[in-house]
N, C-alpha and C positions, 0 to 999 in steps of 0.2 A: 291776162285771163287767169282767172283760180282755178285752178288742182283739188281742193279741196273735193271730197266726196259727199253727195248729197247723205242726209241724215233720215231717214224713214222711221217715226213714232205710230205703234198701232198699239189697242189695247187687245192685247190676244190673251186666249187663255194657256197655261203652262202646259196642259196637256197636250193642247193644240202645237204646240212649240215640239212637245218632244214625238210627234204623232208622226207629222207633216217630212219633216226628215230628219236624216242621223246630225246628230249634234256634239260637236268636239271640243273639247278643254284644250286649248296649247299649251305646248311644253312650256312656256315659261311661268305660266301662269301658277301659283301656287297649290301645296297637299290643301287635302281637305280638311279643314281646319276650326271646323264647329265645334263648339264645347255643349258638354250637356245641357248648359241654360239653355242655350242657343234654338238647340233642338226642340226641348221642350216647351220652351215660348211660343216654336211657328206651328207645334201638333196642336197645343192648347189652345192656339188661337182657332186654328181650324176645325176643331170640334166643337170650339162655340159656334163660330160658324156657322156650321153645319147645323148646328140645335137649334139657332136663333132660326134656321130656313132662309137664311141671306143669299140674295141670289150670287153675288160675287165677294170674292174675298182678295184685297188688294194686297199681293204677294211683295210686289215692289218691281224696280225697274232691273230690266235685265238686257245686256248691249251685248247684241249680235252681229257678226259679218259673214258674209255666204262666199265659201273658197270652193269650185270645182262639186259643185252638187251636195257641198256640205255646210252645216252650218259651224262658225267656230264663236266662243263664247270667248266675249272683252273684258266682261263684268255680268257679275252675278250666280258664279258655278257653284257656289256653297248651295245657295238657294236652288238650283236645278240635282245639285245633287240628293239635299236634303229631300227633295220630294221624289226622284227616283228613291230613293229606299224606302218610303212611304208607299206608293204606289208597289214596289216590291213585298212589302210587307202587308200589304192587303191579298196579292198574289198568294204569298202562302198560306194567309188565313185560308181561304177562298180552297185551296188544297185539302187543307187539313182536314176540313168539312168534308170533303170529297164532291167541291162544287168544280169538275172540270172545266166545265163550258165557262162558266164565269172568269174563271184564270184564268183560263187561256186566253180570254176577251181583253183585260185587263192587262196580260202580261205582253201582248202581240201590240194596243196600242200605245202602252206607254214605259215597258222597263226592256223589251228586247222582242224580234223577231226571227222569224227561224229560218235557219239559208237551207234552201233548196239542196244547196249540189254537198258542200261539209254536214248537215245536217246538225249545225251546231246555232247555238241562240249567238246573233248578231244583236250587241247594245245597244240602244236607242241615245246612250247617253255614251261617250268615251271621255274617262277623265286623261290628266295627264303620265307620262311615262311612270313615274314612280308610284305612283294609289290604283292605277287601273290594272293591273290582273288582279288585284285582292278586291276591288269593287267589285269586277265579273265575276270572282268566285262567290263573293261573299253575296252579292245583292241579285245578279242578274243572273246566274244559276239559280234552279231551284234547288231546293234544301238537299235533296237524295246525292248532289254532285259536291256535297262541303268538305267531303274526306279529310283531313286530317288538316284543318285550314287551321293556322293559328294568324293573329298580327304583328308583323314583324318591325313595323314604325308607329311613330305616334299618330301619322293621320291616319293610320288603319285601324290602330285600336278604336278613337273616334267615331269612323266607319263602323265599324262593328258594335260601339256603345249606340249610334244613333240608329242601330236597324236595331237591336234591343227595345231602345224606348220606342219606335215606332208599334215594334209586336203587344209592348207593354201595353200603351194608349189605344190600339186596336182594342184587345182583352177588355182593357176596364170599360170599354165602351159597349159593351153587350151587352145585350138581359142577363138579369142574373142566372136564368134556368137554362140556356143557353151555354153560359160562363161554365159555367158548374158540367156541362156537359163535356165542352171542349175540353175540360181537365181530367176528368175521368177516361176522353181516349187518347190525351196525349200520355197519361200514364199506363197505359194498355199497349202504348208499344216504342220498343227499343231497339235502337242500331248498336249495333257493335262497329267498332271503329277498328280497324286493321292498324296494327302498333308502325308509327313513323317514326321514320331518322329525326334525331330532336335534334341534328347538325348541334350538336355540343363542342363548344368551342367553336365555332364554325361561321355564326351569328356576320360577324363582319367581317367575312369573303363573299359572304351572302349578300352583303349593304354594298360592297366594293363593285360585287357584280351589276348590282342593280344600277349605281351612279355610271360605271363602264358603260352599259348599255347606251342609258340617257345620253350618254355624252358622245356616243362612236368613238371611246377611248380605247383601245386596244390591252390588253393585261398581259401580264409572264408569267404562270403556273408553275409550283411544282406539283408533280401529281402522281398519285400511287395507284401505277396500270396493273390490274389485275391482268389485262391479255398481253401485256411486254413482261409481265415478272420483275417489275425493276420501276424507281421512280425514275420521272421523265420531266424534263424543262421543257415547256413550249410557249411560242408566245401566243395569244389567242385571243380571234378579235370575235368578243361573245356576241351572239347572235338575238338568243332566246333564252329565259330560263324557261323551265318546263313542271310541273310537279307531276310527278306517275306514279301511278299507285303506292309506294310506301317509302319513297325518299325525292328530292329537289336532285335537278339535273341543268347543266347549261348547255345551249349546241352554239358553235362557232367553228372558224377557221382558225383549223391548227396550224402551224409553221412547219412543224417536227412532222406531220403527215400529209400537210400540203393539199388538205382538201378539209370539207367540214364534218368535226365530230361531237358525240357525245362526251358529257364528264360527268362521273356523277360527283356533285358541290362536298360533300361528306370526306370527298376523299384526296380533296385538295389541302397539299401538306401548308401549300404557302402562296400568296397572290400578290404580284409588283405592281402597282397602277403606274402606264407608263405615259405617256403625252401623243404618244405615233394618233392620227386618228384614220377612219376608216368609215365605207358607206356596206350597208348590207347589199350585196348584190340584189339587182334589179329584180324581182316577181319570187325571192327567195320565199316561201314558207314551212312550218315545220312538217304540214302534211306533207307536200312534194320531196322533201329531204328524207322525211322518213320511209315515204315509200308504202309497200305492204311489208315494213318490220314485224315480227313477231311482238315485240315489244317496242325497244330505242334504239336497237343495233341494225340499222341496213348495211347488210352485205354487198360489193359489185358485185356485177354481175346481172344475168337474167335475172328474172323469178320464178319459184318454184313449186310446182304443183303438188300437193302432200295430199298422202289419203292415212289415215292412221286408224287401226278398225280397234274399237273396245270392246270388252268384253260384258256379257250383262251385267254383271255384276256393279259397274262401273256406269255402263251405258247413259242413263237416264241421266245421272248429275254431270257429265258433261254435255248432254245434249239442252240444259238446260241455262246454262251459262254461255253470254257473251263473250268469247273468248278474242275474236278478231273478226273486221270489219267484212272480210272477206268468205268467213265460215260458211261451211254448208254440210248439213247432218243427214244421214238415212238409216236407219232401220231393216237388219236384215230379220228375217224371219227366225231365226234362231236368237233373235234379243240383242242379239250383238250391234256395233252402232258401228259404221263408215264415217268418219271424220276427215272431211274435204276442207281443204285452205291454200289459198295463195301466199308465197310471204318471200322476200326480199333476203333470203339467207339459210342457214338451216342450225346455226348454231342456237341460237336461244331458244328457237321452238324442240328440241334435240333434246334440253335440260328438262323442259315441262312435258315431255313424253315419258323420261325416265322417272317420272314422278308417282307414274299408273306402274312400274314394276313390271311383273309378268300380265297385266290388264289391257295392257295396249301392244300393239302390232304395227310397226310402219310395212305396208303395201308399195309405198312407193313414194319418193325415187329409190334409185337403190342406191346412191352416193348417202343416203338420211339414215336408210336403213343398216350399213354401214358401220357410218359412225353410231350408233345408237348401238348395236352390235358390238362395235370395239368395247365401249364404256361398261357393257354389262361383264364383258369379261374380264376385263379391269377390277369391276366391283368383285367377281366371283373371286381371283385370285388371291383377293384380299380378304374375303372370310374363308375361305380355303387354308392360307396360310395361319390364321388366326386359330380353323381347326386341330390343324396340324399341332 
C-alpha cells in the first residue's frame, strides 16, 4: 500500500492564503533572495493588472504543508514574502494619509495581527531563522518601531531594497495632486533617531551569534562585565538576540552564572563557535525572563513596588512618556507627580531616578530610597572635594 501523501491543487487567492492562517518559511529553506528585477517585474505586472481591471492576476504556484495549526511553505516564499512587503507597504501609505481604519484593515488581514495578552503584532508571514527579526522589524512593524534598524546581510538589504521599491511603485501610482501632497507632509515632519551602537568591529560576533542560534550551537565568550569589573569567559548557549533602545543584546545560558543572562554584543571582547549543541528550554521567552525589569536587568528575587514623587517642574514630561509596561502616574494638587511601577530589581530603575537630581524623591521602598541616598552622597563628596 502507498505512503505517499495525497496532493490538494486549489486556485486560491494570496491574500486568502496569508489571511486564513499563520504561515511559516522552514529553517532550511533559503534568505530572501529577490533581486531588484525581480521585484520590480511582479509590482509592474501588478499595476498593470490593476489598470487593465483584470479580475485575477496569476502569481504562480506556491506548495504548502499544514504542521499543527500552521501552515509551512515548500516552494514559493520569495513570492509570499515579496507580497507581504507590498501589502505592508500599502499599510504605511494608508498611515501616512492618516487613513487609520483602512490600515488597520489591511494590516490585520494580510501583514500581521495583534495579540491580545503581549500586545504585540504577531506576523502573518514567519520567514526563516536568519531574515525574520529584520523582516518583523523592517516590514511588519509599522514605521514608528524602525529605531535605529540597519541591514546586517545581503538578504536583508534585499528586504529592505524591495519594501523601498514597493513604497516607490505605490507613490508613482497616484494622482499627481495627491503625489504632490504626500510630499509636502512627509517633508513637514521629522524623527530624530536616538544615536546607536554601530557595534564597530563587532559586525561578526553579531553574524556568529545569529548562525549559533539557527544552529542550537552553543559559543565561549569573552566579555567585559561592567557588574564583575573584570573580563569573564563563559560558555553561552545564546537564546535570543534583542535590540533595545540604543545598542544589540543577546540573552542565553551562562555557564560562569549558571542561569540565563544578558550580554550586551558591543562588549564582547571575543566569540569561540563551539560544536556542544543545546535545545532552548521548553516555554522559555524573552518577556517571562525578563520579568518587570526596568529595562534588561531582572534581579532575583520578589518584585518591587516603587513610588517615586517629581516635582512640577519635571512632572508633566515624565508623566507623558512610556516609561514601563507596568506604570502608573497621579497628580498631586500641588503639581507634583506620584510615579507608581512595578519592576524586577532596583538597580537600573536607581540610575534613571538619579537622572531627575534633586526632581525626584523615592517614597518607597526604603531599601531604593537607600541606595539612591548612598549614590547622591557619593556624588556630593565628590564635588565637595573638587571645592575644596
Amino acid at each position: 500500500m502507498s505512503n505517499v501523501t495525497s496532493l490538494q491543487m486549489q486556485l486560491v487567492g494570496l491574500g486568502d492564503i496569508l489571511r486564513d492562517e499563520p504561515v511559516t518559511v522552514p529553517v532550511y529553506q533559503r534568505s530572501y533572495a529577490w533581486k531588484d528585477t525581480h521585484v520590480t517585474e511582479l509590482f509592474d505586472d501588478l499595476a498593470a493588472a490593476i489598470q487593465a481591471s483584470e479580475d485575477e492576476y496569476f502569481l504562480g504556484s506556491i506548495v504548502l504543508t499544514s504542521t499543527g495549526g500552521r501552515l509551512h511553505v515548500v516552494d514559493g516564499q520569495q513570492r509570499l514574502a515579496t507580497a507581504t512587503i507590498f501589502y505592508a507597504a500599502v499599510r504605511d501609505h494608508l498611515l501616512s494619509i492618516r487613513e487609520e481604519g483602512r490600515a488597520q484593515a489591511i494590516e490585520s488581514d494580510y501583514v500581521a495581527s495583534l495579540d491580545v495578552r503581549s500586545e504585540e503584532l504577531e506576523a502573518r508571514l514567519t520567514l526563516n531563522t536568519t531574515d525574520n527579526e529584520f523582516f518583523k522589524r523592517r516590514i511588519v512593524d509599522r514605521p514608528a518601531a524602525r529605531e535605529g534598524l540597519a541591514p546586517e546581510r545581503e538578504s536583508h538589504r534585499r528586504i529592505d531594497e524591495a519594501a523601498r521599491n514597493a513604497a516607490l511603485k505605490l507613490e508613482s501610482s497616484l494622482p499627481a495632486q495627491l503625489r504632490d501632497e504626500l510630499r509636502l507632509m512627509t517633508r513637514a515632519i521629522r524623527i530624530k533617531i536616538q544615536p546607536v551602537n554601530p557595534l564597530t568591529g563587532q559586525k561578526g560576533v553579531y553574524q556568529q551569534l545569529i548562525d549559533a542560534i539557527a544552529a542550537h550551537k552553543a559559543v565561549r565568550i569573552a566579555y567585559d562585565s561592567l557588574t564583575e569589573w573584570r573580563e569573564i569567559s563563559t560558555k553561552l548557549r545564546p537564546y535570543q538576540l534583542l535590540f533595545s533602545r540604543h545598542s544589540w543584546y543577546v540573552i542565553g545560558r551562562s555557564s560562569c552564572h549558571r542561569n540565563t543572562r544578558t550580554f550586551n554584543v558591543g562588549r564582547i571582547i571575543n566569540l569561540e563557535p563551539l560544536s556542544e549543541l543545546y535545545k532552548i528550554p521548553r516555554g522559555f521567552s524573552v518577556e517571562r525572563y525578563l520579568r518587570n525589569a526596568w529595562h534588561l536587568i531582572p534581579e532575583p528575587g520578589r518584585d518591587h513596588e516603587v513610588t517615586v514623587r517629581f516635582q512640577p517642574m519635571v512632572a508633566q514630561n515624565v508623566a507623558e512618556v512610556a516609561w514601563h509596561k507596568t506604570q502608573r502616574a497621579e497628580f498631586n494638587v500641588d503639581g507634583s507627580l506620584d510615579f507608581h511601577v512595578t519592576v524586577s530589581g532596583l538597580g537600573e530603575i536607581s540610575w534613571w531616578i538619579l537622572g531627575y537630581g534633586d526632581q525626584a524623591e523615592v517614597i518607597q521602598p526604603p531599601e531604593l530610597r537607600q541606595i539612591v541616598a548612598q549614590r547622591a552622597k557619593n556624588m556630593l563628596a565628590i564635588y565637595k572635594e573638587t571645592s575644596d
